[in-house]
Structure formats: structure tokens, C-alpha cells
MOPAC internal coordinates of N, CA, C and O (Angstrom, degrees):
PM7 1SCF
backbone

  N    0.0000 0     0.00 0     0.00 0    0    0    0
  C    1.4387 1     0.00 0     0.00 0    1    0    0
  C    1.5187 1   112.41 1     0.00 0    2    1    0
  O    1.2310 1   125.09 1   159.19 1    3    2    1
  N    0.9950 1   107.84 1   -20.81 1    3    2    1
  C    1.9195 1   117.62 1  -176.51 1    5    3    2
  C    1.3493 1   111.61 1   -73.40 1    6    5    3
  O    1.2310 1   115.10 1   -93.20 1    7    6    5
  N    1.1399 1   126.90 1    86.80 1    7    6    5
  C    1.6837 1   115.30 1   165.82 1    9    7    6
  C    1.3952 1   109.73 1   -68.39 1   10    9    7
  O    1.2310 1   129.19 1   -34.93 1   11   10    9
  N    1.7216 1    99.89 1   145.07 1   11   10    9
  C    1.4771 1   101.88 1   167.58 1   13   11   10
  C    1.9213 1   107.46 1   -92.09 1   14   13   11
  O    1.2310 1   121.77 1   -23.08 1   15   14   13
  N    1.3486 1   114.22 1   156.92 1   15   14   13
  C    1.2417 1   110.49 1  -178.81 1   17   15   14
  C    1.9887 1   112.26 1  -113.03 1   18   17   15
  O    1.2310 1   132.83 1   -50.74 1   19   18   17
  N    1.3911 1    92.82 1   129.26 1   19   18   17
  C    1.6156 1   102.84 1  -154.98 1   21   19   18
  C    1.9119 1    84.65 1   -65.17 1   22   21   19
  O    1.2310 1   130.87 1   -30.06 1   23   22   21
  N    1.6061 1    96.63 1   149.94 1   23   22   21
  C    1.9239 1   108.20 1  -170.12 1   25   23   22
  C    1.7991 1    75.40 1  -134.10 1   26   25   23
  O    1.2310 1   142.23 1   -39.75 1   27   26   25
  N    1.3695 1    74.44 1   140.25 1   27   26   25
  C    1.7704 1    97.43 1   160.69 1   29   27   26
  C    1.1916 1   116.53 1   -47.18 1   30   29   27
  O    1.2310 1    96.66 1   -18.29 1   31   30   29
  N    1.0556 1   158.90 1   161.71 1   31   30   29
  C    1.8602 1   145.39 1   126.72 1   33   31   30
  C    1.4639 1   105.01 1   -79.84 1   34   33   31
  O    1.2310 1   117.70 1   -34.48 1   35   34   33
  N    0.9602 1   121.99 1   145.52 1   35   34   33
  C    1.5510 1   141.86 1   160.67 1   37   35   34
  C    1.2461 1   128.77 1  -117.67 1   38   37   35
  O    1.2310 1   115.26 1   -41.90 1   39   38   37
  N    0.9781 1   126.59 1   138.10 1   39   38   37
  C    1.7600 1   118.69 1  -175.36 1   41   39   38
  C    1.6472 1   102.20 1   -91.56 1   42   41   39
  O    1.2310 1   134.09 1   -69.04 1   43   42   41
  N    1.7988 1    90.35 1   110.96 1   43   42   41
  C    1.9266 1   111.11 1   179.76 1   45   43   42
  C    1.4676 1   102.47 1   -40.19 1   46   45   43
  O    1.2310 1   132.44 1   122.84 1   47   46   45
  N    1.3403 1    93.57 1   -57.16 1   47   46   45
  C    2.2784 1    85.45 1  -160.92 1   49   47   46
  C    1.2528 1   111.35 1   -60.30 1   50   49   47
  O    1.2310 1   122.39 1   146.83 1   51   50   49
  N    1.2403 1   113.03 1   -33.17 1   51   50   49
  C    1.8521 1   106.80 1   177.40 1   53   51   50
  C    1.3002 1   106.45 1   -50.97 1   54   53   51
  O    1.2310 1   125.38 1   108.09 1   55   54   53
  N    1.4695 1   107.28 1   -71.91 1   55   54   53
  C    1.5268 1   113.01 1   179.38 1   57   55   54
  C    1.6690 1   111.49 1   -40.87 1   58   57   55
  O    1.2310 1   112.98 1   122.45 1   59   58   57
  N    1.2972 1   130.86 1   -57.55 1   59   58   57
  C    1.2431 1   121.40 1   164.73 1   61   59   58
  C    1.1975 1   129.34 1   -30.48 1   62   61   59
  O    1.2310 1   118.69 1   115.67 1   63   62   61
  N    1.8826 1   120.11 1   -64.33 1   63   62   61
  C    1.0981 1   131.85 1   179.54 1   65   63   62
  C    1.9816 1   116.98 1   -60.09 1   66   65   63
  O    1.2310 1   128.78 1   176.63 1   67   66   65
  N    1.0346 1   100.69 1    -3.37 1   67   66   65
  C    1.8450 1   117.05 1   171.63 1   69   67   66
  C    1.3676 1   101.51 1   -99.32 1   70   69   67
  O    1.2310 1   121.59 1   143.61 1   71   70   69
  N    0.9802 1   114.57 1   -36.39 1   71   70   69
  C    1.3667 1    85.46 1  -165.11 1   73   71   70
  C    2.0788 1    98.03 1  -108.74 1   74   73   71
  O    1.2310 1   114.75 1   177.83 1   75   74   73
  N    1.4044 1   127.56 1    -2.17 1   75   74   73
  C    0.9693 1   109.46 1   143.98 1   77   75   74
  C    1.7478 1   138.41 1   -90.10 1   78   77   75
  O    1.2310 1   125.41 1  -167.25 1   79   78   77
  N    1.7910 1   107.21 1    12.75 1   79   78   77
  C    1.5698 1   109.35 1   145.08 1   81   79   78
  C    1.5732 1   123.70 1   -74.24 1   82   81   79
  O    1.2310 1   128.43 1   131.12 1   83   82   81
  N    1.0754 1   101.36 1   -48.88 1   83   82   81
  C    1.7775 1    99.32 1   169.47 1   85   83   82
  C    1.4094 1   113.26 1   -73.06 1   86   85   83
  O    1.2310 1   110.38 1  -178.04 1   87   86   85
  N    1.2868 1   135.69 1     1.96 1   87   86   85
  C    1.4943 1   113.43 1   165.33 1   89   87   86
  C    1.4037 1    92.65 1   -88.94 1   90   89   87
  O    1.2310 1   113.38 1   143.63 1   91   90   89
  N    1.6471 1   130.12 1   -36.37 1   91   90   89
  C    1.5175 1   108.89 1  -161.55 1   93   91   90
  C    1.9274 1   106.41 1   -90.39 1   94   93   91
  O    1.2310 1   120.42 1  -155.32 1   95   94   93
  N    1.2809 1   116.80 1    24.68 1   95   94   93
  C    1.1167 1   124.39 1  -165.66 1   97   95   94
  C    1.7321 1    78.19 1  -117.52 1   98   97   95
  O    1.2310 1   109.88 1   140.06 1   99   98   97
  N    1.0751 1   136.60 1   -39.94 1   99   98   97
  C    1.5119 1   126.13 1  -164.12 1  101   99   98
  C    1.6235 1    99.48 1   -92.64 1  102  101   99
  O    1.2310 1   119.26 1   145.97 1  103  102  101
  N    1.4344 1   119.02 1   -34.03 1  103  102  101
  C    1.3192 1   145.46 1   169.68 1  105  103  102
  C    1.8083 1    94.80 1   -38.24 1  106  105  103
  O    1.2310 1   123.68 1    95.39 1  107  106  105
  N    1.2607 1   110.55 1   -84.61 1  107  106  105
  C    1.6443 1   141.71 1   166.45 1  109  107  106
  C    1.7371 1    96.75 1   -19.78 1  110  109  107
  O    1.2310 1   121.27 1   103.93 1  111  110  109
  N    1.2376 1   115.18 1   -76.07 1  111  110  109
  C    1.5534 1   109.97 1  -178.12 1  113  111  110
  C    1.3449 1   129.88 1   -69.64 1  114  113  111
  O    1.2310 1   119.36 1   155.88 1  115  114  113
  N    1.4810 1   118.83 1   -24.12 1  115  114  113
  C    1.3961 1   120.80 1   179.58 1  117  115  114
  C    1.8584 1    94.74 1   -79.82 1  118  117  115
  O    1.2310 1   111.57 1   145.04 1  119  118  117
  N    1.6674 1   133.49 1   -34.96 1  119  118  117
  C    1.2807 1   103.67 1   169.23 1  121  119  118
  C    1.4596 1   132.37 1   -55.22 1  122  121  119
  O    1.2310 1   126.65 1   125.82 1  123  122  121
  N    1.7815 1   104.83 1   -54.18 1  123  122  121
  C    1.2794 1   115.98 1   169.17 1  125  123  122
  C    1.9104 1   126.89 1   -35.84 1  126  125  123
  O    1.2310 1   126.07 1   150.07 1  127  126  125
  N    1.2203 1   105.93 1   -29.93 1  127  126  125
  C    1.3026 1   114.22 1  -177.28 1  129  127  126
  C    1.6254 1   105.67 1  -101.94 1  130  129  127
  O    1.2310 1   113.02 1   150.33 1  131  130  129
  N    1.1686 1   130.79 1   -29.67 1  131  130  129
  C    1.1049 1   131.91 1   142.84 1  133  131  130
  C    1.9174 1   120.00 1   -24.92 1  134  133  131
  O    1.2310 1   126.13 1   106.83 1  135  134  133
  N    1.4207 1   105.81 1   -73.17 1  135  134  133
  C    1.1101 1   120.40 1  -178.77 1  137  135  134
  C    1.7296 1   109.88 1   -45.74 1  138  137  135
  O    1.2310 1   133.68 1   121.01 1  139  138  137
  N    1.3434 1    91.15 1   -58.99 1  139  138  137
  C    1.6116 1   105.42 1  -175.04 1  141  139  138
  C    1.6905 1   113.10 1   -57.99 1  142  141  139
  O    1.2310 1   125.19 1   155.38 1  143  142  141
  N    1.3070 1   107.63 1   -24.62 1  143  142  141
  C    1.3330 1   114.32 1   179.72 1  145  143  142
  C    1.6974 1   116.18 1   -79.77 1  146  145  143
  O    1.2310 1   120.38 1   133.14 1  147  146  145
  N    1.5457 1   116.89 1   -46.86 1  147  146  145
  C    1.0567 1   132.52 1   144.39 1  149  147  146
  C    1.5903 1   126.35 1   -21.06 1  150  149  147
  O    1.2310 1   125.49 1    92.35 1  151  150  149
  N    1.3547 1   107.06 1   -87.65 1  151  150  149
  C    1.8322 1   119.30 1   160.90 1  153  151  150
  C    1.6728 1   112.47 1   -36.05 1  154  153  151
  O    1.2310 1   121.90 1   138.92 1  155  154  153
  N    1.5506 1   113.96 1   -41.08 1  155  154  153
  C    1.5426 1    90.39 1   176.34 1  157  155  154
  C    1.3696 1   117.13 1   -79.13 1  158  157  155
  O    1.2310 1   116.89 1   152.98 1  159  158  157
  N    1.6107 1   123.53 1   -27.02 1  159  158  157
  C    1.0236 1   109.18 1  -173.37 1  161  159  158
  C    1.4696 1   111.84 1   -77.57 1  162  161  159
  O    1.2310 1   102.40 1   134.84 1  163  162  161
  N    1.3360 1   149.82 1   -45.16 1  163  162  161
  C    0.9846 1   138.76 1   126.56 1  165  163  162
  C    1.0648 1   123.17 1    28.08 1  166  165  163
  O    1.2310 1   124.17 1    84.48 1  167  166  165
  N    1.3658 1   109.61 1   -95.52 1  167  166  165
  C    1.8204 1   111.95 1   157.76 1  169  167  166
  C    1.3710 1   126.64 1   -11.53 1  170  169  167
  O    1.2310 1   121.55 1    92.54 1  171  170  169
  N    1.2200 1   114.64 1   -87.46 1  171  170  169
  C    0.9442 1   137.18 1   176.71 1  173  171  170
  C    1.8717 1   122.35 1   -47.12 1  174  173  171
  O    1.2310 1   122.47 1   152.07 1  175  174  173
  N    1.3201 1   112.87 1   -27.93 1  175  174  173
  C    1.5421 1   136.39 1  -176.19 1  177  175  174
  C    2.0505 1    80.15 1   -86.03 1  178  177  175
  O    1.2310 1   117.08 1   124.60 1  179  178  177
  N    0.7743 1   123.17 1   -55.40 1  179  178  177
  C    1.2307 1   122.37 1  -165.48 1  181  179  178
  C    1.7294 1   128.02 1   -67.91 1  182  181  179
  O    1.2310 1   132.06 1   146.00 1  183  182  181
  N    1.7230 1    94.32 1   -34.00 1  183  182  181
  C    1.4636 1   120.17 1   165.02 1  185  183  182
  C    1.8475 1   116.96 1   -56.59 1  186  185  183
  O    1.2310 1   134.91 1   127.53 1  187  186  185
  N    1.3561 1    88.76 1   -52.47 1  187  186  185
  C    1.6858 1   118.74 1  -177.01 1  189  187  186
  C    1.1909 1   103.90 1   -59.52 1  190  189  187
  O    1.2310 1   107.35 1    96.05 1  191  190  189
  N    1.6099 1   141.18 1   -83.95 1  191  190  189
  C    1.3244 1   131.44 1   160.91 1  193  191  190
  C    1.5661 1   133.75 1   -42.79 1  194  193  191
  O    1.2310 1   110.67 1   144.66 1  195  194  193
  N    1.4103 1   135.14 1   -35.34 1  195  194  193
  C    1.3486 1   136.60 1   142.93 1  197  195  194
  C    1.8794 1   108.94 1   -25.43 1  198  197  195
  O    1.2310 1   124.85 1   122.17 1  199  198  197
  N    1.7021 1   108.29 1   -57.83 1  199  198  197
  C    1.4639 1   113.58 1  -176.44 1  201  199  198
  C    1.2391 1   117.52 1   -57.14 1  202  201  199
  O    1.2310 1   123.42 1   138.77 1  203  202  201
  N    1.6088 1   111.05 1   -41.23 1  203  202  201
  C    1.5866 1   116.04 1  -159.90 1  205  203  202
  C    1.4922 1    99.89 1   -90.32 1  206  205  203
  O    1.2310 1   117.40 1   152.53 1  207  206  205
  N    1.5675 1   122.56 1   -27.47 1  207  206  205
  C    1.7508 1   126.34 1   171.93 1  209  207  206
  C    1.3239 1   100.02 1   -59.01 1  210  209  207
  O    1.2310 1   127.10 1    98.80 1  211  210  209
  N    1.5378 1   103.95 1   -81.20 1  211  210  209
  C    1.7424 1   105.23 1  -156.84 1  213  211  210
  C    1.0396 1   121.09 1   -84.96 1  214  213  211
  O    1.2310 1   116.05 1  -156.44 1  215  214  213
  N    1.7915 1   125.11 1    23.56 1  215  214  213
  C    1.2484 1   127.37 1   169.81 1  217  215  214
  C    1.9130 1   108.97 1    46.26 1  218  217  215
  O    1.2310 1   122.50 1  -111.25 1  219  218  217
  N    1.0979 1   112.83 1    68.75 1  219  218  217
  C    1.6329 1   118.91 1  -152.83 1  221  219  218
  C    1.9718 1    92.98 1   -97.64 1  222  221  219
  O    1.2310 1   138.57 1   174.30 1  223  222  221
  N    0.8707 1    81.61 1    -5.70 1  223  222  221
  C    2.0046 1    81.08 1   179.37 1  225  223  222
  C    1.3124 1   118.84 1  -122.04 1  226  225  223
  O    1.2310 1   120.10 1   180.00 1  227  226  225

């Protein structure tokens, strides 16, 4: 009484190899913005204490 139901085949590694370019493509931007997020605060942490030490204004 059980039919089986016919499935496409797909070739795994393709599908793999897609979807591990877009993880290292999302991988790729969350460091970069990381960094950039990092460096400003930095900045800015650095601006802030420089101001409040050497009374610069």
C-alpha cells in the first residue's frame, strides 16, 4: 500500500559548493565590518580621553 514518491536527484557538491561561496562571501563582510566597527570605536575612545586629559578645548 506504501508508494514511494519519485525525488529529483541533485548533485550534493554543487549544492554544497553554493552554498559554501555565500557563507564565505557573508563570512568576508561580517569581518570587514567588524574591523571597521572596531577602528571607529577606537577612534573615538581615544578622541574622548585625549579631550577629558588634556583639556584640548
Amino acid at each position: 500500500m506504501s508508494k514511494k514518491k519519485k525525488t529529483k536527484k541533485t548533485n550534493i557538491k554543487n549544492v554544497q559548493k553554493v552554498v559554501e561561496q555565500q557563507q564565505s562571501e557573508k563570512n568576508n563582510t561580517l569581518v570587514f565590518g567588524g574591523i571597521l566597527l572596531a577602528m571607529s570605536s577606537i577612534g573615538l575612545l581615544i578622541f574622548v580621553l585625549s579631550d577629558k586629559v588634556f583639556h584640548l578645548s
